[in-house]
C-alpha positions in Angstrom: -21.2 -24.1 22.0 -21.8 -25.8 18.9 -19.7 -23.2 16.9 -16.8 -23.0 19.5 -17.0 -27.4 19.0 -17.2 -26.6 15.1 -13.5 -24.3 15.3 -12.4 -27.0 17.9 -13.0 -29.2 15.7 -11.0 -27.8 12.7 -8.0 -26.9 14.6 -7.8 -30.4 15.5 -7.2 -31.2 12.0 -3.9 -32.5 10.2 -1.9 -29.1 9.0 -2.6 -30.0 5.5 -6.5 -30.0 6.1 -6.6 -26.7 7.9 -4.5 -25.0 5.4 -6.3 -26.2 2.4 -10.4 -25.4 4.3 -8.3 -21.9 4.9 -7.8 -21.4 1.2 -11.3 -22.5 0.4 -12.9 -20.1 3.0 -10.6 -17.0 1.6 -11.6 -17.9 -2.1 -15.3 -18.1 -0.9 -14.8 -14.9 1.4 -13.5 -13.2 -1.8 -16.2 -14.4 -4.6 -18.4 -13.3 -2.4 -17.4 -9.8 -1.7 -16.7 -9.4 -5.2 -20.3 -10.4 -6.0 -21.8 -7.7 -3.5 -19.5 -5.2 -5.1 -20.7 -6.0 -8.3 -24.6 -5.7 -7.0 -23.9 -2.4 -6.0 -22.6 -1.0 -8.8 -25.4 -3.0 -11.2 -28.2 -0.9 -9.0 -26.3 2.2 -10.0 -27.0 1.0 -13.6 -30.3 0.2 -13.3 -31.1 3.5 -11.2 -29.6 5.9 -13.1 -31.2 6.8 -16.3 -30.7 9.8 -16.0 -27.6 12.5 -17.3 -26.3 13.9 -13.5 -26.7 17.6 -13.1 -23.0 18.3 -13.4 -23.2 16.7 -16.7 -26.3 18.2 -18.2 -23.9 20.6 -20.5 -21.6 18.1 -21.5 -23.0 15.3 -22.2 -26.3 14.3 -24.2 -29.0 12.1 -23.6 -28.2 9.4 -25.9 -24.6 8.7 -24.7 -25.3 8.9 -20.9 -28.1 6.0 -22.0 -25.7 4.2 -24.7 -22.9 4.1 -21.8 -25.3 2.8 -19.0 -26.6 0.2 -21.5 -23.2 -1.0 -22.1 -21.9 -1.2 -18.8 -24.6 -3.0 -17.7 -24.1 -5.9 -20.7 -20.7 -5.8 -19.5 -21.3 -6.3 -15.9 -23.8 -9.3 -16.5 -21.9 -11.1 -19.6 -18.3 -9.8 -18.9 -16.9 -12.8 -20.6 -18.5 -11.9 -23.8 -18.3 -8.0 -23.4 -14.8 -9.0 -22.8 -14.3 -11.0 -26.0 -16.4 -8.5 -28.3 -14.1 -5.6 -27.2 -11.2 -7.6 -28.0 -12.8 -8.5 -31.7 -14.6 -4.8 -31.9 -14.6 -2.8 -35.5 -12.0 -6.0 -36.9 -12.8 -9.0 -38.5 -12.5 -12.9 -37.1 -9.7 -13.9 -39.8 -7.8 -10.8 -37.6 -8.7 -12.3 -33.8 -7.6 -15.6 -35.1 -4.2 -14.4 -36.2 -3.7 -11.9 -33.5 -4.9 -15.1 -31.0 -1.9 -17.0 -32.6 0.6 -14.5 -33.0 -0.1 -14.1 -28.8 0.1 -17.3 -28.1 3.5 -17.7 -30.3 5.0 -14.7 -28.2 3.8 -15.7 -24.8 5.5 -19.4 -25.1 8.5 -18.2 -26.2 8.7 -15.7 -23.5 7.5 -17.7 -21.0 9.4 -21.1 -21.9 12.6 -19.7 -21.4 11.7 -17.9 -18.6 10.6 -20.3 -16.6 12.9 -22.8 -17.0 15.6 -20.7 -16.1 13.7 -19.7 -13.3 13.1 -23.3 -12.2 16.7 -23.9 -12.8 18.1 -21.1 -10.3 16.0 -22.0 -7.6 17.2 -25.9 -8.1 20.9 -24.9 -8.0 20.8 -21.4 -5.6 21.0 -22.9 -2.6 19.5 -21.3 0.8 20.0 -17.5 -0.7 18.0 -18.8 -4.5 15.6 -16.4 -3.6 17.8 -13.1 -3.9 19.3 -14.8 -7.3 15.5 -15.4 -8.6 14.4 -12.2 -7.6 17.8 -10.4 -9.8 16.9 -13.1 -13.0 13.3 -11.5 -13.0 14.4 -7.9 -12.5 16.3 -8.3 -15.2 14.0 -10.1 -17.3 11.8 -7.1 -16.5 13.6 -4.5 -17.5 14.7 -6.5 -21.1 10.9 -7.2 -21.6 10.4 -3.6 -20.5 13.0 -2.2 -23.1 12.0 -4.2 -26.1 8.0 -4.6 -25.9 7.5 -1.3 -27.6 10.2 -1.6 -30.3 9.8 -5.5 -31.3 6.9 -7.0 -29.6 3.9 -4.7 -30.2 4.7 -4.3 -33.6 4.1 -8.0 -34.1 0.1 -6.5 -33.0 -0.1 -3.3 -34.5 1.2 -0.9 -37.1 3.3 1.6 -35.4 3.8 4.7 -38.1 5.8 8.0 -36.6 3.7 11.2 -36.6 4.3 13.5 -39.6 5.7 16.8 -39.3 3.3 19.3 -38.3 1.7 21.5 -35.8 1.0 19.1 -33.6 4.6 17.1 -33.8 6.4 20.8 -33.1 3.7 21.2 -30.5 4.6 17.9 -28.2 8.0 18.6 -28.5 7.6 22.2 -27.3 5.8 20.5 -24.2 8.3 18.1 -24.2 11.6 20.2 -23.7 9.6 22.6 -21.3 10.2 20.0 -19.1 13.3 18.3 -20.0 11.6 15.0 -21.1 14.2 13.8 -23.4 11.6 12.9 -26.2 13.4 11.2 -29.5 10.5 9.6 -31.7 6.5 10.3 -31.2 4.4 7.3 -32.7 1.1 7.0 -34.2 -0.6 3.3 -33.6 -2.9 2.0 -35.7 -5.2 0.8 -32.7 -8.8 0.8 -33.8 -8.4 -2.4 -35.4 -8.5 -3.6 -31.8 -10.8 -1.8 -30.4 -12.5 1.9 -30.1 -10.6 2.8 -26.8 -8.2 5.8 -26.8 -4.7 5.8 -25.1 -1.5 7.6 -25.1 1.7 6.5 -23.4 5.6 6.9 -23.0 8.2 4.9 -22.7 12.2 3.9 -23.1 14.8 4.4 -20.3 17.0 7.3 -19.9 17.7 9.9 -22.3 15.6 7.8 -25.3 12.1 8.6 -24.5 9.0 7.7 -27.1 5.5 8.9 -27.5 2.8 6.7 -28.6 -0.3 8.1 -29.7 -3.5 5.7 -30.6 -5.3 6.9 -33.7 -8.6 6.9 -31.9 -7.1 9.6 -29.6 -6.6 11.9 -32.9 -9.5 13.1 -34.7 -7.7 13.9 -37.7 -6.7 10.1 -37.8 -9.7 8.2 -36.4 -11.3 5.4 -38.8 -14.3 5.8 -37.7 -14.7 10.0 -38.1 -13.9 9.5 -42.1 -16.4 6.3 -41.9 -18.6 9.3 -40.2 -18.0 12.1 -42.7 -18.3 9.4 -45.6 -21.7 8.5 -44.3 -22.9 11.5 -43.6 -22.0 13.2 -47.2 -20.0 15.8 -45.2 -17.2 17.4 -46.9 -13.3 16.5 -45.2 -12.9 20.4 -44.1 -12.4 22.0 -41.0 -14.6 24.8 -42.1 -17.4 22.5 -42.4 -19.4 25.6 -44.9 -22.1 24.7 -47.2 -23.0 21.5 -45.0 -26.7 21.8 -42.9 -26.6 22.3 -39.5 -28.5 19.4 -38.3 -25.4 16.9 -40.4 -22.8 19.1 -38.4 -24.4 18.5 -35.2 -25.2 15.0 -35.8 -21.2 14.0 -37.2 -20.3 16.5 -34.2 -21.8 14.1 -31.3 -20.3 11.4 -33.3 -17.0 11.8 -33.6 -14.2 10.1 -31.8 -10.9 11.5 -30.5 -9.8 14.8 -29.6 -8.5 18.0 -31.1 -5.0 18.9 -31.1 -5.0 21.0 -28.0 -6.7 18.0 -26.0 -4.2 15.7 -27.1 -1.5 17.8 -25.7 -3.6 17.9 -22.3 -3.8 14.5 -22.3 0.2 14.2 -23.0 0.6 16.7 -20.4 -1.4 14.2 -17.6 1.3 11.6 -19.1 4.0 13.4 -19.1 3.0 14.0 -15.2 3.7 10.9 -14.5 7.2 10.8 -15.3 8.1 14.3 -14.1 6.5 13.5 -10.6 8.7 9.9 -10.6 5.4 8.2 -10.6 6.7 5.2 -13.2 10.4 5.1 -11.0 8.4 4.6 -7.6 6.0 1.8 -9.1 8.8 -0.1 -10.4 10.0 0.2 -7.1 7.0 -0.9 -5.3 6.7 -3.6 -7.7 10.5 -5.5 -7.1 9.7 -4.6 -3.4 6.8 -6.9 -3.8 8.9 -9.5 -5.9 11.5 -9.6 -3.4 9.4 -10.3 -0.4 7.5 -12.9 -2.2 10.7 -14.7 -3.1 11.8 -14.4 0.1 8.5 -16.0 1.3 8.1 -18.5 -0.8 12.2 -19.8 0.6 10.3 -19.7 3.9 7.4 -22.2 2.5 8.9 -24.1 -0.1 10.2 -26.8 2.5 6.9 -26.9 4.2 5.1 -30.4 3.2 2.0 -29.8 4.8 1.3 -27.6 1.8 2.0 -30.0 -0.9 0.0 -32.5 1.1 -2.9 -30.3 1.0 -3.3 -30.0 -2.8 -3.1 -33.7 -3.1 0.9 -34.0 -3.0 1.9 -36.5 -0.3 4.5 -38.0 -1.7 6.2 -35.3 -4.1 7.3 -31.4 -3.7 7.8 -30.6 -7.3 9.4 -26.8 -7.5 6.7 -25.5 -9.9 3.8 -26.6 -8.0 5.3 -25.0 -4.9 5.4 -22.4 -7.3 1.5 -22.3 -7.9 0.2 -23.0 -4.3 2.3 -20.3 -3.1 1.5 -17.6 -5.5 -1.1 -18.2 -6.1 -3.3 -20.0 -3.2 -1.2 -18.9 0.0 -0.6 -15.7 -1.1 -4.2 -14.8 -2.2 -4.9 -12.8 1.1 -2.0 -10.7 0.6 -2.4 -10.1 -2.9 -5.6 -8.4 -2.4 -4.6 -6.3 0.1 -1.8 -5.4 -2.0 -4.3 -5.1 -5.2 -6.5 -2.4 -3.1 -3.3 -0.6 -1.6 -1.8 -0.2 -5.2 -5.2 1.2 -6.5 -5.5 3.8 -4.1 -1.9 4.9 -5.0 -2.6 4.9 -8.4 -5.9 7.2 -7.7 -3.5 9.7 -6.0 -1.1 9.5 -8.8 -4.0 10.3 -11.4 -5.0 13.4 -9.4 -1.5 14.3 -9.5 -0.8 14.2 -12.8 -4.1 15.7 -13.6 -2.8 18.6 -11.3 0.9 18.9 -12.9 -1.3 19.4 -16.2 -3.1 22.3 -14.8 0.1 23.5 -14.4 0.8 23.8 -17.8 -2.0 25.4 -18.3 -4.0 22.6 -19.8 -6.9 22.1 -17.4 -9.5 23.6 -19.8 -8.5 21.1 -22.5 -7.9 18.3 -20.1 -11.4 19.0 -18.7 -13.1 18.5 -22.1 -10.6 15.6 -23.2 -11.9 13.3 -20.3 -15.0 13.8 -21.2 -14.4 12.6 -24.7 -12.6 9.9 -23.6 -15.4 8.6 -21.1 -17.5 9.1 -24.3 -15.5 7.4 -26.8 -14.6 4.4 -24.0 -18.2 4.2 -23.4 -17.5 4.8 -19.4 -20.4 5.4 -17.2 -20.1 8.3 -15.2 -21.6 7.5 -12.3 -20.5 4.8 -9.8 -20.9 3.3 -6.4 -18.5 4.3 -3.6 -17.7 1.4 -2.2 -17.4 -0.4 -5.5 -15.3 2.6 -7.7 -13.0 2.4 -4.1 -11.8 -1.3 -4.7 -12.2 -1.7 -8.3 -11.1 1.7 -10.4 -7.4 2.3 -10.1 -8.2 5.7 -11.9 -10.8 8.0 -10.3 -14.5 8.4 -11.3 -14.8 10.4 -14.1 -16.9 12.8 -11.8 -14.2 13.5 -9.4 -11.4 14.3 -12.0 -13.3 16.8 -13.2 -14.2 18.5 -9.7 -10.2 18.5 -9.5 -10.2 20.9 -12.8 -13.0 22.9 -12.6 -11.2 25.5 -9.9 -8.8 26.5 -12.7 -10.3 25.5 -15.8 -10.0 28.9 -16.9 -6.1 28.8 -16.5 
């Protein structure tokens, strides 16, 4: 009875009350799901100190133990795991001026923005939701069309690739399937961090390629600090060095050859062919739309102002932030998890279109690279990998390629 008097009890309360202990309960329900997720995944880190079977051949002892290591630092002190991968292999004179340079950028995108924003939904009238939701499309697609060209190179030194093998090689790949391809790019990214990327972009028939230099072993930092160190010569044929120094740079290096950065281009260019980028842009202005549509429905409704402390007062951009923020909180997870299963089967599917090419083999031992180079831990919990990794577990992909490998 006493529980049954206890929800009584809170119904019974003013609307501002009940909505306010209802965004408490979610935020506790939440942080507390998240922390058990988190458990989980820490006793995989603790338990397994050990390489897995399926990776005995491909991955030694001292990586498997670095990775674990580092995963579980970062899962106890992600803060500072978070801020040392952001200052990683650079100096602090170089995260104080990128720190300035992105707070510059961010106010005078967001400044703008938002006052416009705040402006068309003071003077839309009752449809100011369909004319906010077109002022952030478009504000999408211009941020969208100029990041790459004007904004990251405020970050990083963007240099086009040289002519070469590799160049005629992407481009080969390229036109096999009518990606209109115009510039590739080389960024200079290991001054940020050790992680590897690649990634397209541009609208239309004006497509660009941008290659990290930690994907490319011919251009990674941190292979010439390697063969400096290591007294080995800069040649491919490696003769006249012992074999214990070329197994020891070996394990060492970072990036991939140039037939693994093609698989890797060819999971990318996946993406596009299968109209994976056109149907999250769609997803995502679906989601914009119905949250401006919502947020029409609320913005009138006092109770919520009331129960942030706002009784006398509905000022637009705190309706803004309780909305958003608070009210939607429930759907936004749901939303989160939804999107990262649909990006799981989009990985799998790109992985798949690069098989297709004939570039499982390569796209096989390129993922292991990358989980090497990204310090990944191979090895996750279910439940935990299900609601947190929007790409799957390293173990899986490769499951995926090992059918045709050999293709």
């Amino acid at each position: 009875m006493g529980m049954w008097a206890s929800l009584d009890a809170m119904w019974e309360m003013p609307a501002e009350k009940r909505i306010f202990g209802a965004v408490l309960l979610f935020s506790w329900t939440v942080y507390l799901w998240e922390t058990f997720l988190a458990q989980r995944q820490r006793r995989i880190y603790k338990t397994t100190t050990h390489v897995p079977l399926e990776l005995g051949q491909i991955m030694d002892s001292e990586t498997f133990e670095k990775s674990r290591l580092y995963q579980l630092d970062k899962s106890t002190f992600s803060f500072w795991s978070g801020l040392y991968s952001e200052i990683e292999g650079t100096t602090l004179g170089f995260f104080m001026k990128d720190a300035v340079k992105k707070f510059i950028v961010t106010q005078c995108i967001l400044l703008p923005v938002s006052s416009l924003l705040l402006y068309i939904i003071k003077i839309g009238g009752d449809y100011f939701f369909i004319y906010a939701w077109l002022f952030t499309l478009v504000v999408s697609l211009v941020l969208v069309t100029i990041y790459a060209d004007y904004i990251a190179p405020l970050f990083d030194k963007f240099t086009p690739l040289p002519e070469g093998k590799l160049k005629q090689e992407i481009e080969v790949m390229a036109k096999s399937i009518d990606f209109p391809l115009t510039k590739v790019y080389v960024v200079e990214g290991s001054k940020r961090s050790s992680h590897s990327n690649a990634y397209f972009y541009g609208f239309f028939k004006n497509k660009r390629i941008v290659l990290f230099d930690t994907l490319l072993e011919e251009y990674s930092v941190l292979n010439k600090a390697i063969l400096e160190e290591s007294g080995v010569e800069a040649r491919k044929d490696g003769e006249g060095d012992s074999e214990e120094i070329k197994a020891n740079v070996k394990n060492k290096k970072q990036g991939c050859k140039n037939e693994e950065v093609l698989a890797v281009l060819g999971h990318e260019l996946g993406h596009w062919k299968l109209g994976h980028t056109v149907k999250n842009i769609i997803i995502s202005q679906m989601n914009s739309f119905l949250c401006f549509f919502l947020f029409a429905v609320l913005i009138g409704r006092k109770e919520l102002f009331s129960a942030f402390g706002f009784y006398n007062s509905q000022p637009t951009l705190i309706g803004l932030l309780i909305i958003f923020q608070f009210i939607f909180s429930p759907y936004n997870e749901v939303l989160s998890f939804c999107l990262t299963v649909l990006s799981r089967r989009f990985e799998f599917q790109a992985d798949a279109f690069a098989k297709k090419l004939g570039k499982a083999k390569d796209l096989y031992s390129a993922l292991i690279k990358l989980n090497k180079d990204n310090l990944g831990f191979p090895v996750s919990d279910w439940l935990f990998s299900m609601w947190h990794y929007s790409h799957p577990p390293l173990l899986e992909r490769l499951q995926a390629l090992e059918s045709s490998k050999q293709d």
